[in-house]
C-alpha positions in Angstrom: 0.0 0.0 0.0 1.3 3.3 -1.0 1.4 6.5 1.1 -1.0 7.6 -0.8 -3.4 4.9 -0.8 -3.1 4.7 2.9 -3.6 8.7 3.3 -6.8 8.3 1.2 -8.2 5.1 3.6 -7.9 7.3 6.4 -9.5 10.0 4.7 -12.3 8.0 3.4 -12.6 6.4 6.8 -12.3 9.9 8.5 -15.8 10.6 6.6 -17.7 7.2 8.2 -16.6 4.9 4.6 -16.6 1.6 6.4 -15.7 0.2 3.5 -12.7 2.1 3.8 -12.1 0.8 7.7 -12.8 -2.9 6.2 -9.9 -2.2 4.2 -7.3 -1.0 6.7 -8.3 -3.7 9.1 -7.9 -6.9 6.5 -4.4 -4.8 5.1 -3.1 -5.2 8.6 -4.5 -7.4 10.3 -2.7 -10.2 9.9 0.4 -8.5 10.7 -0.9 -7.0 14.0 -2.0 -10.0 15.1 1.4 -11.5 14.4 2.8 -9.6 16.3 1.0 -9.6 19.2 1.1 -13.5 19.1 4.7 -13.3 19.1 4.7 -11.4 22.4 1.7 -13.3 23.9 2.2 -16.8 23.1 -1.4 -17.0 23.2 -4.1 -17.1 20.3 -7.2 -15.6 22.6 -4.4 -12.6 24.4 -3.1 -11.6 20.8 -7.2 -11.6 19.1 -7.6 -9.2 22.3 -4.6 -7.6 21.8 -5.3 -7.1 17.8 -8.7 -5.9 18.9 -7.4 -3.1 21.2 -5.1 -2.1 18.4 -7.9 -1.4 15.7 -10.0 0.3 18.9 -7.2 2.3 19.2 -6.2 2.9 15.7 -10.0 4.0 15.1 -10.2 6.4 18.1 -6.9 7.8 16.7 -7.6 8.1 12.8 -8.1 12.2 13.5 -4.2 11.9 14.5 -3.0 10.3 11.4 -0.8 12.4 9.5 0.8 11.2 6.2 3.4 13.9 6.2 4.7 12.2 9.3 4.9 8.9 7.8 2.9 6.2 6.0 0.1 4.2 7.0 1.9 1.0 7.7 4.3 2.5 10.3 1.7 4.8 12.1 -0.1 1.9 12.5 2.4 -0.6 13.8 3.8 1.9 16.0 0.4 2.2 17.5 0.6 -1.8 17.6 4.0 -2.2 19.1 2.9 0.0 22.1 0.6 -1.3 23.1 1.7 -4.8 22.7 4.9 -3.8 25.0 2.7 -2.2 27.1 0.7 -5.5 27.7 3.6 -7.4 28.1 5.3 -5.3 30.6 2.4 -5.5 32.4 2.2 -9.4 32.1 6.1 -9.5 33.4 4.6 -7.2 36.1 2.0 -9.5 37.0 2.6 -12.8 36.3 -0.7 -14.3 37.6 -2.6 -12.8 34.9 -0.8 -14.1 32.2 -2.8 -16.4 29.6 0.5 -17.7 28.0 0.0 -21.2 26.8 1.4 -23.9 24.8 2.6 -22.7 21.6 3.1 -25.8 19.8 -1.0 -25.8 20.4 -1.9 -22.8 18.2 1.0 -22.4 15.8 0.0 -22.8 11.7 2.0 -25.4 9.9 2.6 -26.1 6.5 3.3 -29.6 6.1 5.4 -30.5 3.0 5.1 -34.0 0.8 7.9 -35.8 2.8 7.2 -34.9 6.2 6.9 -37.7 8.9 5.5 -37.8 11.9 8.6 -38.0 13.4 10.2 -35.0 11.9 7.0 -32.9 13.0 7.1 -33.6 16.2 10.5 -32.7 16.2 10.0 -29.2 14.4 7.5 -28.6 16.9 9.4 -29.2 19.4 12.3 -26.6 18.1 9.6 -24.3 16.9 8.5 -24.4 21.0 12.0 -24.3 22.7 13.3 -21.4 20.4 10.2 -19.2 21.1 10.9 -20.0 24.9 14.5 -18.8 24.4 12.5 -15.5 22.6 10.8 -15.0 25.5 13.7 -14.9 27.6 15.5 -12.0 25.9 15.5 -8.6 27.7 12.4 -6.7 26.1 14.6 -4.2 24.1 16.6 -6.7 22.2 13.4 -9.0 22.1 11.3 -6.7 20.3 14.3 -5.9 17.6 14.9 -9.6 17.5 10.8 -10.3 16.4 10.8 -6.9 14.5 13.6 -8.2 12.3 13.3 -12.1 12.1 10.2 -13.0 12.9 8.2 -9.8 11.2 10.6 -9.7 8.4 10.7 -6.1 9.0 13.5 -3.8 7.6 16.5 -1.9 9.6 14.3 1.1 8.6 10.8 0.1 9.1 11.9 -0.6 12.8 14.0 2.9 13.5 10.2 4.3 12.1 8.6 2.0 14.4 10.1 2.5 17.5 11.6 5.9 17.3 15.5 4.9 17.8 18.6 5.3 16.1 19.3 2.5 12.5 23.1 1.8 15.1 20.6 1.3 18.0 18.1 -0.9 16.2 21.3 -3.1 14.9 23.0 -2.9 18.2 20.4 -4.8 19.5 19.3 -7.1 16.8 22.8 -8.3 17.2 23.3 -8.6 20.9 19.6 -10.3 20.9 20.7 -12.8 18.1 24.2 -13.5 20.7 22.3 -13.6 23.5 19.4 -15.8 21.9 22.0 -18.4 20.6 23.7 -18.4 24.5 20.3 -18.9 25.8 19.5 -21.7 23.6 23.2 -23.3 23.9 22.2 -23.5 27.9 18.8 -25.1 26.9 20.7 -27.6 24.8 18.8 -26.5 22.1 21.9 -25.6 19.8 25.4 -26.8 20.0 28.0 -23.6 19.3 
């Protein structure tokens, strides 16, 4: 989606189109939701979280400004924040977290020559490197899912989270370090 396209969403969606608000929410939906399941670990927290975000988003379409930025980026920043926010409130206060078994809600595509064997086995990884995720400082964390889970450019993530490109590579690289230590001492990986 162009910044121009996005611009005239908002615009549209501005004047009560909710055709127009359709659209933003299907564009980036997915994404949000992503995200939030990245930080959550749980399919019902991130659907709530993804939820909050488009309540959010909506309340805040007056705000939008394409001068400052496109669509895309507005938007996840809105997401990040408040899916940091609800995980620093979940390290906070551990009682009320809904984490669950990932290997329960993950999608998998399942190639010709998979066994049974080898799927329990990528599960398994799939489970144990997301626990090592989790145990990453929040800072270098976020950088880490930003980058290799989201896919997201050096770029997209300065726009995102409002820090400098050395900062955001800083800490994609001491997260990547620290990630491969953590899963060495989980015997997950063998350096």
């Amino acid at each position: 989606m162009t910044e121009i396209e996005g611009a005239e969403l908002v615009r549209r969606a501005r004047a009560g189109d909710g055709a127009a608000w359709e659209d933003i929410v299907s564009s980036f939906s997915r994404r949000i939701f992503n995200l939030a399941y990245r930080f959550t670990s749980n399919v019902e927290a991130a659907e709530d979280l993804t939820q909050d975000v488009f309540i959010r988003v909506y309340r805040s379409l007056e705000q939008y400004d394409a001068k400052q930025g496109d669509l895309a980026n507005w938007l996840m920043r809105l997401a990040r924040n408040l899916i940091i926010d609800d995980y620093r409130h979940r390290q906070r206060n551990p009682q009320n977290s809904m984490a669950d078994a990932v290997d329960d809600h993950e999608y998998h595509l399942r190639s010709a020559g998979t066994t049974a064997h080898r799927e329990i086995e990528r599960r398994e990884l799939a489970s144990q490197v997301h626990e090592g995720i989790n145990k990453l400082p929040v800072d270098l964390r976020t950088c880490v899912i930003l980058r290799d889970i989201e896919e997201m450019s050096y770029q997209e993530i300065v726009d995102v989270l409002k820090i400098p490109e050395g900062t955001v590579k800083s800490r994609i690289n001491r997260g990547r370090i620290e990630l491969a230590k953590i899963l060495k001492r989980m015997r997950v990986v063998s350096l």
